[in-house]
ZADO-411542 format. One line per 3 residues: number of its first residue (from 0); for each residue y, x, z of N, C-alpha, C, O. Coordinates in steps of 0.001 Angstrom, whole numbers. Atoms other than C-alpha are relative to their C-alpha. Example, Ala and Ser with C-alpha at 12.3 -4.5 7.8 and 13.67 -1.06 7.14 Angstrom:
# residues 2
0 = -1190 890 0 -4500 12300 7800 1200 900 0 1181 1936 665  -1190 -820 -60 -1060 13670 7140 1090 -770 730 2198 -261 899
This chain:
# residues 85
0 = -1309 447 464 21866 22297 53631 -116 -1360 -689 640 -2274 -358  158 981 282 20580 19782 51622 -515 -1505 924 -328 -2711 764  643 1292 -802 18828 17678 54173 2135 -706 917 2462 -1890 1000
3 = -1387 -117 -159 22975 17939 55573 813 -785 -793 1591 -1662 -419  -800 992 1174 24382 16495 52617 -615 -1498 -233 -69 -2444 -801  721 1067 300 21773 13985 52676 738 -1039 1723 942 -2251 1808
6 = -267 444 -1204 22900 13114 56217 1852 -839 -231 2289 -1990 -237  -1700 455 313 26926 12963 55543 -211 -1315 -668 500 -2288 -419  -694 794 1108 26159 10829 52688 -741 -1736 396 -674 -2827 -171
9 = 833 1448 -893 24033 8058 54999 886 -368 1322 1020 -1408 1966  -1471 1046 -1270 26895 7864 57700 910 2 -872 1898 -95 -144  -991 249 1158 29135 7652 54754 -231 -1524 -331 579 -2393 -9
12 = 579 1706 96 27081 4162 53617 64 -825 956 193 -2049 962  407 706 -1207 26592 3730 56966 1456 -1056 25 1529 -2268 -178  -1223 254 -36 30286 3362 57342 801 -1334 -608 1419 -2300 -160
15 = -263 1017 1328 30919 1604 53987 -486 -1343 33 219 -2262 -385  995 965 -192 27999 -946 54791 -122 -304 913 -1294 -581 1171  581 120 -1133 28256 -1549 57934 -1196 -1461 770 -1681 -1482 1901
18 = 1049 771 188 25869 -4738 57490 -1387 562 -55 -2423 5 309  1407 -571 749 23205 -2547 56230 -59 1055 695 -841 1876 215  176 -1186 -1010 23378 -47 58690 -1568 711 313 -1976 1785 -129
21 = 1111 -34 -46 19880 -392 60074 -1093 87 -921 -2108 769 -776  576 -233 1504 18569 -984 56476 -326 1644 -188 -1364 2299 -284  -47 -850 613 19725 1826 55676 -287 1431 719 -659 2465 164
24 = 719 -1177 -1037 18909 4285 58409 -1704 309 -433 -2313 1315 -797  1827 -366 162 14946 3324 58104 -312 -245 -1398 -1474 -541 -1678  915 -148 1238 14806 3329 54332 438 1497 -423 84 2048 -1466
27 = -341 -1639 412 16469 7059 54550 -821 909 1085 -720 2130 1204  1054 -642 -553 13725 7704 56982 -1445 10 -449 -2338 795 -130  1076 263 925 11170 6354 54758 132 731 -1520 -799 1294 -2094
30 = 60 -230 2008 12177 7217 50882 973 1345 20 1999 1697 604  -762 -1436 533 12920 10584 49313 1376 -298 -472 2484 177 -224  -801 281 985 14485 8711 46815 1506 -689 477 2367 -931 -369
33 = -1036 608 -391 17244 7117 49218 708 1065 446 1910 1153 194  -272 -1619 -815 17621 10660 51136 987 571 -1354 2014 1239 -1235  -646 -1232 723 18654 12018 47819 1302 -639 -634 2234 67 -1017
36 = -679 590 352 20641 9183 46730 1379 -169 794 2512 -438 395  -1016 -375 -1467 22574 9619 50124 736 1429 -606 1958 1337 -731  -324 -1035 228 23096 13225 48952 1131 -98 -475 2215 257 -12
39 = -807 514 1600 24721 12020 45743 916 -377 244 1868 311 -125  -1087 1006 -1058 27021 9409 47761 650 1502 643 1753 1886 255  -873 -865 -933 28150 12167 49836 954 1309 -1166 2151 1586 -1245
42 = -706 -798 1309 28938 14649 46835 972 -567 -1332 1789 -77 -2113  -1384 615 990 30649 12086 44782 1121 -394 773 2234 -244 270  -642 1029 -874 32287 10095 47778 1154 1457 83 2322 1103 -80
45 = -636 -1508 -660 33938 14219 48692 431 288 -958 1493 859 -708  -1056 -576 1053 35165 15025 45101 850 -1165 147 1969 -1047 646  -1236 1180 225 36766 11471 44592 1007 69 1413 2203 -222 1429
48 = -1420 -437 -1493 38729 12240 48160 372 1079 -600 1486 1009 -1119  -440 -1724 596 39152 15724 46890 1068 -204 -1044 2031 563 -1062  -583 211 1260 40697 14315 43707 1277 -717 183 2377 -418 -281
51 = -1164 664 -787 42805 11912 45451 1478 553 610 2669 322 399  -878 -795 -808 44402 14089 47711 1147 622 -896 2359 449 -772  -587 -1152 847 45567 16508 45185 667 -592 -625 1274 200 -1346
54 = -894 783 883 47545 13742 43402 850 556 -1317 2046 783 -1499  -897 -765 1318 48224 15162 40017 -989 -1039 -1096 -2190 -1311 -1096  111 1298 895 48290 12415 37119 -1085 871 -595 -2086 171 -749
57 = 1206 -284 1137 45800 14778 35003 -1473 -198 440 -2388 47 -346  1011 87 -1076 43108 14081 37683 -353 -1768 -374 -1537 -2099 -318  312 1160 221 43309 10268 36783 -1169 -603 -748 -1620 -1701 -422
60 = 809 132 244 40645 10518 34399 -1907 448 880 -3054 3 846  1103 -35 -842 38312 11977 36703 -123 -1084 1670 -1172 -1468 2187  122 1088 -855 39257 9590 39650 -749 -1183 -350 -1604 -1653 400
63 = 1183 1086 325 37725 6663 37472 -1303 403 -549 -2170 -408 -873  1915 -299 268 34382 8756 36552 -215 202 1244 -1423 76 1441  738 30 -1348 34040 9204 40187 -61 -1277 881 -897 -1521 1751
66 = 305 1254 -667 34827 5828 41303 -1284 -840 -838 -2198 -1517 -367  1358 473 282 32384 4721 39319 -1356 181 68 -2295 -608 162  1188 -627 -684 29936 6967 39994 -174 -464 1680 -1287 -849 2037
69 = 239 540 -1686 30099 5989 43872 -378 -1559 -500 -1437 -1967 -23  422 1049 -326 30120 2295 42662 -1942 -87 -857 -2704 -1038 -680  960 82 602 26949 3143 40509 -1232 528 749 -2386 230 441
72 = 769 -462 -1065 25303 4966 43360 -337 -1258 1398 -1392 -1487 1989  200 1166 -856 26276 1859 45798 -791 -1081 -561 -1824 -1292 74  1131 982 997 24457 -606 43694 -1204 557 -276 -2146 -235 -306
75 = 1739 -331 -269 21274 1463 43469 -522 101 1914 -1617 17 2470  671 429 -1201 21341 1327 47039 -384 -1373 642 -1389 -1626 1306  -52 1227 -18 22081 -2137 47338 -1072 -871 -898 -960 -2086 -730
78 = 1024 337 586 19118 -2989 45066 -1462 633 925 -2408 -95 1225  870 -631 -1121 16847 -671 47358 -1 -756 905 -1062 -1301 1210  -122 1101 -1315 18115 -2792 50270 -886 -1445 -138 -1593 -2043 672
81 = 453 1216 -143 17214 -5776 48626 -1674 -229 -352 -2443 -1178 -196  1541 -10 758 13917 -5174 47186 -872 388 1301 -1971 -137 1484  350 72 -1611 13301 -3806 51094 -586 -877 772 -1625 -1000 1420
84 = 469 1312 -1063 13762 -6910 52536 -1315 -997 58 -1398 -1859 933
């Protein structure tokens, strides 16, 4: 299941990044640590839709701890990428 979540959350980047595509394929075939970071992406990226959807103003505070969490997850990948190259 987990290797699953790890998957969603790398065509999720994939998606998002589509520059970094290839990057990001062979450093989630190489590093644990991107595999799990993918995970993460996919489990935050799925509540903040989740949260969205449901459009109820009391949810607003958790919409900006999850957008930030995705942008705090995209920037550790985006440092991975670059330190890659």
């Amino acid at each position: 299941m987990e290797a699953d979540q790890n998957r969603r959350g790398l065509v999720r980047l994939m998606l998002k990044m589509p520059a970094l595509r290839g990057q990001l394929q062979l450093l989630s075939a190489r590093s644990e640590e991107m595999r799990n970071l993918c995970g993460a992406f996919d489990d935050a990226s799925s509540t903040l839709e989740r949260l969205r959807r449901e459009r109820d103003d009391r949810n607003a505070g958790m919409i900006t701890e999850y957008e930030k969490i995705c942008a705090d997850i995209e920037h550790d990948i985006l440092m991975m990428c670059a330190g890659d190259s």
